[in-house]
MIKEFI-551667 format. One record per residue: y, x, z of N, C-alpha, C in turn. Coordinates in nm, 2 decimals. Example, Ala and Ser with C-alpha at 12.3 -4.5 7.8 and 13.67 -1.06 7.14 Angstrom:
BEGIN
<node n_north="-0.57" n_east="1.32" n_up="0.78" ca_north="-0.45" ca_east="1.23" ca_up="0.78" c_north="-0.33" c_east="1.32" c_up="0.78"/>
<node n_north="-0.22" n_east="1.28" n_up="0.71" ca_north="-0.11" ca_east="1.37" ca_up="0.71" c_north="0.00" c_east="1.29" c_up="0.79"/>
//
This chain:
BEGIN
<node n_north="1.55" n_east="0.80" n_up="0.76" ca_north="1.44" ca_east="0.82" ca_up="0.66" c_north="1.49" c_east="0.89" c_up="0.54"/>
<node n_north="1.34" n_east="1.01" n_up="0.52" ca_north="1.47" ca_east="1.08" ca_up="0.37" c_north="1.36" c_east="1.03" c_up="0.28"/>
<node n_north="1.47" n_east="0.97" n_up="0.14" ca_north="1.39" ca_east="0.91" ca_up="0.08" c_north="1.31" c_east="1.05" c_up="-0.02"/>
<node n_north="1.19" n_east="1.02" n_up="-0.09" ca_north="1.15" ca_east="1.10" ca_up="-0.19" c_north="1.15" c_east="1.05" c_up="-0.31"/>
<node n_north="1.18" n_east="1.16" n_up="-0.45" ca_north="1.17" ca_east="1.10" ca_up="-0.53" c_north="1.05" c_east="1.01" c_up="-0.59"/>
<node n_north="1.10" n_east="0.89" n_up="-0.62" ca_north="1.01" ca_east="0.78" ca_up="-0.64" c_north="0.93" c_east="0.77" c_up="-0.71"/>
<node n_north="0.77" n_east="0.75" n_up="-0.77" ca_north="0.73" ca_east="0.68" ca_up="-0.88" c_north="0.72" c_east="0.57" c_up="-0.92"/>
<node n_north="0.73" n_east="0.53" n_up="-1.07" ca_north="0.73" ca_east="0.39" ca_up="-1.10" c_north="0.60" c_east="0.32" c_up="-1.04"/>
<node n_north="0.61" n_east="0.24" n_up="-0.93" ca_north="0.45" ca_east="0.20" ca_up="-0.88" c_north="0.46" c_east="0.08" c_up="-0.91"/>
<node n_north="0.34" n_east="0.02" n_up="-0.95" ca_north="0.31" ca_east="-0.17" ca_up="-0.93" c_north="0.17" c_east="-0.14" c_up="-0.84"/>
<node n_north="0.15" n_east="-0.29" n_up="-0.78" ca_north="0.06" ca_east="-0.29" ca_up="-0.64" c_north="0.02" c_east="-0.40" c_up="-0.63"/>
<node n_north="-0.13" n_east="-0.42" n_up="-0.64" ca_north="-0.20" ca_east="-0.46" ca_up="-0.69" c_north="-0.25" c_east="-0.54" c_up="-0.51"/>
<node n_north="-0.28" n_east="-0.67" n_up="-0.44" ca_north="-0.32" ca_east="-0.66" ca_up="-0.34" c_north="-0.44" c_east="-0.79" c_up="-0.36"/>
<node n_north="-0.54" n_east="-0.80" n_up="-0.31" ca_north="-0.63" ca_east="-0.89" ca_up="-0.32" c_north="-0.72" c_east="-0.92" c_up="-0.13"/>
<node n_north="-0.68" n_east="-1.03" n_up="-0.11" ca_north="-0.72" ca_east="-1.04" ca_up="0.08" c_north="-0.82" c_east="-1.16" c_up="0.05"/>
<node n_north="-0.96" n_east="-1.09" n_up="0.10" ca_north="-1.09" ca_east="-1.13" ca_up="0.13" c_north="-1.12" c_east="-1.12" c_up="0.21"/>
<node n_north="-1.24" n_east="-1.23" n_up="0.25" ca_north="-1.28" ca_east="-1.21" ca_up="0.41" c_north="-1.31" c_east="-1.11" c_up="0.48"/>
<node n_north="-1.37" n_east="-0.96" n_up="0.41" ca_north="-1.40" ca_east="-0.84" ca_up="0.53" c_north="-1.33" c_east="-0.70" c_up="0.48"/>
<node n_north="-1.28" n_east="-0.72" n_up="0.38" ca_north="-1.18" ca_east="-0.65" ca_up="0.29" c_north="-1.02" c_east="-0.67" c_up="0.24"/>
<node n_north="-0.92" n_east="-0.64" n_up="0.26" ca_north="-0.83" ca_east="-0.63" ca_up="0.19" c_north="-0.78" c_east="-0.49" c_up="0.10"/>
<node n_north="-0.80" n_east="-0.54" n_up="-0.01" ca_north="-0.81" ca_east="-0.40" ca_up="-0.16" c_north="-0.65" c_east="-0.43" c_up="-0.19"/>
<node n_north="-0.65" n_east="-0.28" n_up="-0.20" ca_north="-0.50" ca_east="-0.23" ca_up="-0.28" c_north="-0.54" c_east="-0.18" c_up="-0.43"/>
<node n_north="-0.49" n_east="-0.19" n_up="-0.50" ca_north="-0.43" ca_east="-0.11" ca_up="-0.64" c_north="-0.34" c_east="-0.07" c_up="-0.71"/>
<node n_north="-0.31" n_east="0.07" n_up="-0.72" ca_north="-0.18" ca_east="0.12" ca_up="-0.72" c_north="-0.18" c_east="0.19" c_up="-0.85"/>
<node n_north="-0.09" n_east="0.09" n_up="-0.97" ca_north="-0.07" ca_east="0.21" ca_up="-1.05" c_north="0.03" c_east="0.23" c_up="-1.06"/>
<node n_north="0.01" n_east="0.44" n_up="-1.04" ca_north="0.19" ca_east="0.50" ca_up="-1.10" c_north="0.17" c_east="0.54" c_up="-1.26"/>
<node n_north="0.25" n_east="0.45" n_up="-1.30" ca_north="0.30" ca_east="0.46" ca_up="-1.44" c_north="0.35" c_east="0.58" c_up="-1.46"/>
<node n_north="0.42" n_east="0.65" n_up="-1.40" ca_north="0.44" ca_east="0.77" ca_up="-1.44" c_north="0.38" c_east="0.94" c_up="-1.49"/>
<node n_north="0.24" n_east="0.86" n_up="-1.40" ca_north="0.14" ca_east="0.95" ca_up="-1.37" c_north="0.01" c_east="0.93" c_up="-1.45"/>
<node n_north="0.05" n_east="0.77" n_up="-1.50" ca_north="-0.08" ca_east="0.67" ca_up="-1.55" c_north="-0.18" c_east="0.69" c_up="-1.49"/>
<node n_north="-0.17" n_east="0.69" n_up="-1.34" ca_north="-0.31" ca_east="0.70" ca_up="-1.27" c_north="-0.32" c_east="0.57" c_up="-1.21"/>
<node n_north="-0.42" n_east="0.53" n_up="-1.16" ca_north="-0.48" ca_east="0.38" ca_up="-1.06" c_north="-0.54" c_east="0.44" c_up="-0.94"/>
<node n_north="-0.47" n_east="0.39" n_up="-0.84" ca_north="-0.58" ca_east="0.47" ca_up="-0.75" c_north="-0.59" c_east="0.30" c_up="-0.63"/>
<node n_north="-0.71" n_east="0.37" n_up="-0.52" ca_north="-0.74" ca_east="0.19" ca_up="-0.48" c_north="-0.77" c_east="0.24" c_up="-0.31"/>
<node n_north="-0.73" n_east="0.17" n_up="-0.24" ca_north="-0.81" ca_east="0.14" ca_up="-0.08" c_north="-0.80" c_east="0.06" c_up="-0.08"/>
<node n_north="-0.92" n_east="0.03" n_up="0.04" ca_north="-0.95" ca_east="-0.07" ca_up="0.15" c_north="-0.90" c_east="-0.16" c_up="0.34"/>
<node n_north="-0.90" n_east="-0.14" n_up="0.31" ca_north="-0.84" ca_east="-0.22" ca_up="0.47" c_north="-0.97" c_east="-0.29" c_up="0.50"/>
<node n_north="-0.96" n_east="-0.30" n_up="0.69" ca_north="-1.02" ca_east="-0.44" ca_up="0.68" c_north="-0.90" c_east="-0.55" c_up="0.70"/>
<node n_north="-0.98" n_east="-0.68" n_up="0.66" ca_north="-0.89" ca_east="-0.80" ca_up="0.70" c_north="-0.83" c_east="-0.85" c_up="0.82"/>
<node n_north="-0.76" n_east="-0.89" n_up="0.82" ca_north="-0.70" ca_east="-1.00" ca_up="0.95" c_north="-0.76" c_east="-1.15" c_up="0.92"/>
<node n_north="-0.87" n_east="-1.16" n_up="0.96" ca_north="-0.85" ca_east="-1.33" ca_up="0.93" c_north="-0.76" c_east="-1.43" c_up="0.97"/>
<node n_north="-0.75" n_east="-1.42" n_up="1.09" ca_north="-0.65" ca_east="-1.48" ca_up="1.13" c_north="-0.50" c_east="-1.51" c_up="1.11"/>
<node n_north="-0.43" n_east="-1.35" n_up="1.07" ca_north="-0.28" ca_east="-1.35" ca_up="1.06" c_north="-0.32" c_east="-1.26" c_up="0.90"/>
<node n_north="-0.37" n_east="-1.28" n_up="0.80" ca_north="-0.40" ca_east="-1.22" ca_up="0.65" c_north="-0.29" c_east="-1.11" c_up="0.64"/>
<node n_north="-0.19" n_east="-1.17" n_up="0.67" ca_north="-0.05" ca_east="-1.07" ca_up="0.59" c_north="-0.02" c_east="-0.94" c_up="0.70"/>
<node n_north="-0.10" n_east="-0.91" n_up="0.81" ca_north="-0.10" ca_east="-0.81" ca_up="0.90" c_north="-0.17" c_east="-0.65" c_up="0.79"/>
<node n_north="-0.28" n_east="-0.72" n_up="0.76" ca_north="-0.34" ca_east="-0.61" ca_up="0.69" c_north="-0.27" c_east="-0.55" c_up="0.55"/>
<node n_north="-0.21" n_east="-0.66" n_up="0.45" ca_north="-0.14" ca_east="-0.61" ca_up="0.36" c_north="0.02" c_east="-0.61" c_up="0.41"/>
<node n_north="0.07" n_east="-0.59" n_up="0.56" ca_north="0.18" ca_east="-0.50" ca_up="0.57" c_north="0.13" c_east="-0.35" c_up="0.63"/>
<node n_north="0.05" n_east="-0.35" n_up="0.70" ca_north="-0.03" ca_east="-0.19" ca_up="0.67" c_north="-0.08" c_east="-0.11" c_up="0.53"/>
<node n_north="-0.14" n_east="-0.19" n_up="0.48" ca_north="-0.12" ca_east="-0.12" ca_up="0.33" c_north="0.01" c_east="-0.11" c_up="0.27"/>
<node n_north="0.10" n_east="-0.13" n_up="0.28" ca_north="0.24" ca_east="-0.14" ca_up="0.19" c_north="0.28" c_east="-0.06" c_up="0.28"/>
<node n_north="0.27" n_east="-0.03" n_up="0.44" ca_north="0.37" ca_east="0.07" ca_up="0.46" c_north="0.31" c_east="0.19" c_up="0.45"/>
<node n_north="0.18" n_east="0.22" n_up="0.44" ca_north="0.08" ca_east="0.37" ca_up="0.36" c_north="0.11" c_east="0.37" c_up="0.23"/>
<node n_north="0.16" n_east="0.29" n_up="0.12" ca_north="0.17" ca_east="0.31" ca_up="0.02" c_north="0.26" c_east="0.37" c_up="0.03"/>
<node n_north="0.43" n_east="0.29" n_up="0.13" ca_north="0.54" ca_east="0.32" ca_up="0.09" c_north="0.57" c_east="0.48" c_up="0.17"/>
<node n_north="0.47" n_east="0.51" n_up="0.28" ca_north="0.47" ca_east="0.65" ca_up="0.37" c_north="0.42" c_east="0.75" c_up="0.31"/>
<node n_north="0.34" n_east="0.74" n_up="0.18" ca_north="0.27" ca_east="0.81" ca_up="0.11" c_north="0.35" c_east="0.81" c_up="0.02"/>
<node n_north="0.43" n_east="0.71" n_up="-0.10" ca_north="0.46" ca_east="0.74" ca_up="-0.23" c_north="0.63" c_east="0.79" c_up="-0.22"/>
<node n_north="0.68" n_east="0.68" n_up="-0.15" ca_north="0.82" ca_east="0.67" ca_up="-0.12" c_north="0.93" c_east="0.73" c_up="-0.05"/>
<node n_north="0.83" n_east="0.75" n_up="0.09" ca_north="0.98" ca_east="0.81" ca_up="0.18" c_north="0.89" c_east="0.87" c_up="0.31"/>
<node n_north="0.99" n_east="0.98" n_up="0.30" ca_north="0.90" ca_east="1.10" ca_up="0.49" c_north="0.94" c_east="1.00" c_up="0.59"/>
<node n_north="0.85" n_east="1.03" n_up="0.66" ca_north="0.88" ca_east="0.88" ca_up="0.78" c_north="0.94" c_east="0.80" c_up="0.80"/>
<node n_north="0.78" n_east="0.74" n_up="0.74" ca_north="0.82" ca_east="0.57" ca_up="0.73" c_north="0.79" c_east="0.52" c_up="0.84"/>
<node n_north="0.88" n_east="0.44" n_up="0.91" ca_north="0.81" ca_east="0.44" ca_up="1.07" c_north="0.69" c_east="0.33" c_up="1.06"/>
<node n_north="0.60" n_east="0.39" n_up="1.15" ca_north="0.48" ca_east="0.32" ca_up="1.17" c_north="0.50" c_east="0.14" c_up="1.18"/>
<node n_north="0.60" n_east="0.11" n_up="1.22" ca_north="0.60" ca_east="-0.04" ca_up="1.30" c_north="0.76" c_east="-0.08" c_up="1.27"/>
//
């Protein structure tokens, strides 16, 4: 994996019954930006490791492996 240079990010995760919400602010950018997921009811923490690895395949590093 080649990393990219990073932004200062904090991440914001909130897991509801038909929604799991992200919020992402880059401080460096002072921007907030937000998605959706749907939920996992069953196993919760499936959906916010899909969000974290779009965050981290988008902000962080060129292929990030899917799985």
């Amino acid at each position: 994996m080649k990393e990219k240079p990073g932004p200062d990010l904090r991440i914001g995760v909130d897991i509801g019954g038909t929604f799991t919400d992200f919020v992402i602010f880059n401080r460096v950018e002072n921007r907030i930006e937000t998605f959706k997921l749907l939920s996992t009811p069953d196993k919760p923490a499936d959906a916010v490791v899909d969000g974290l690895r779009r965050i981290f395949r988008f902000y962080l590093v060129e292929n990030w492996p899917e799985e």
